[in-house]
PLY file of the C-alpha trace (Angstrom):
ply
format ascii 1.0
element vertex 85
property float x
property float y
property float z
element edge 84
property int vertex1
property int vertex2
end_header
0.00 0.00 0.00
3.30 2.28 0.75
4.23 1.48 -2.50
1.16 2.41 -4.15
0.90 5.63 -2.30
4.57 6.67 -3.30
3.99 5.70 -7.13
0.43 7.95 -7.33
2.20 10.93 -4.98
4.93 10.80 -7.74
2.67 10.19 -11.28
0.60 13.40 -9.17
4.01 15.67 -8.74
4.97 15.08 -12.22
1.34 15.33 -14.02
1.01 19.33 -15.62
-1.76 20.83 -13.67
-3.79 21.99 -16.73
-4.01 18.66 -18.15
-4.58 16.57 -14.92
-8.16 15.55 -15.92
-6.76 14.11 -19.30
-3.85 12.25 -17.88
-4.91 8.36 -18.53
-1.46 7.03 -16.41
-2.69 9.32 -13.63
-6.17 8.03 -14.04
-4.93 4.13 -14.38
-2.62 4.28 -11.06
-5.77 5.99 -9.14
-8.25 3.27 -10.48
-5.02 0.22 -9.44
-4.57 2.43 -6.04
-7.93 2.72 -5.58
-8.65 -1.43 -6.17
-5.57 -2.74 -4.28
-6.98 -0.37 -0.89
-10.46 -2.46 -1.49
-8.78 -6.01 -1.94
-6.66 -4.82 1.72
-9.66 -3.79 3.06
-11.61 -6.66 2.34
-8.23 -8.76 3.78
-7.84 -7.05 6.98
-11.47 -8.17 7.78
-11.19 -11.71 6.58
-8.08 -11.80 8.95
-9.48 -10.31 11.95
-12.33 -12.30 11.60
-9.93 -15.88 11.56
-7.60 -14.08 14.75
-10.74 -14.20 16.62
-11.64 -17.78 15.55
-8.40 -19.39 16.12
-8.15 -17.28 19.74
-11.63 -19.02 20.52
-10.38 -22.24 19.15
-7.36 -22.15 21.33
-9.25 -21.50 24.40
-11.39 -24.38 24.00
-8.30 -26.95 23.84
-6.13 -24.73 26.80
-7.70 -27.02 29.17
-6.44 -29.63 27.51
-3.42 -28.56 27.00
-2.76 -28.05 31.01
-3.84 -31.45 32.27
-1.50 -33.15 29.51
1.50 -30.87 30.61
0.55 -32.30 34.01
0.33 -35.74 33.11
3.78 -34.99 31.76
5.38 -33.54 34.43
3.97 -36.39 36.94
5.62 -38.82 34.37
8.54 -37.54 34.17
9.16 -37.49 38.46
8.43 -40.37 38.65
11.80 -41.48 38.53
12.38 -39.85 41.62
9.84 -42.81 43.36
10.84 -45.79 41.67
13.99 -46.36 39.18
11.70 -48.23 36.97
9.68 -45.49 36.05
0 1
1 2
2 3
3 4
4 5
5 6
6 7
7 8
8 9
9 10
10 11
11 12
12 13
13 14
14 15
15 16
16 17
17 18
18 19
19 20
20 21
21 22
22 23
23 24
24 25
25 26
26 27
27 28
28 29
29 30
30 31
31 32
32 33
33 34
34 35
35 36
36 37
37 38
38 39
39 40
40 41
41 42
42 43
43 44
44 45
45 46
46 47
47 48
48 49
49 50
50 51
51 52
52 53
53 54
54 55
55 56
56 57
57 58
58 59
59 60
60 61
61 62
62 63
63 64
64 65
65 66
66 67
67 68
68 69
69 70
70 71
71 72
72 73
73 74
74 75
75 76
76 77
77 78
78 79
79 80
80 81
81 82
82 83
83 84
């Protein structure tokens, strides 16, 4: 989008002010700009939208995820009881 912006700043400091309206690269990078800010947009949403649904997703299995570390850790002392182990 940086990139964008810098490309139509500079096709708008070069363009001759009394033929700005007829300038068809001007118009093309501010149709291109204008698309590529729509497709972000639209992709900033999508992705906020799948943050939230992995962040719920993850909460579900954090439960989970604790009593296994547990069972791990219990495991893993018990080598400090019995050799065998």
């Amino acid at each position: 989008m940086d990139r964008l912006e810098e490309e139509l700043l500079q096709t708008l400091s070069e363009a001759d002010p009394s033929t700005i309206l007829e300038n068809k690269e001007l118009i093309d990078k501010l149709d291109i700009t204008k698309k590529t800010s729509q497709e972000i947009e639209t992709k900033t949403e999508i992705a906020k939208k799948t943050e939230i649904e992995i962040n719920t997703q993850r909460e579900i299995y954090r439960g989970v995820a604790a009593e296994g570390a547990m069972l791990y850790f219990l495991i893993i002392t018990l080598n400090v009881v019995a050799h065998m182990y």
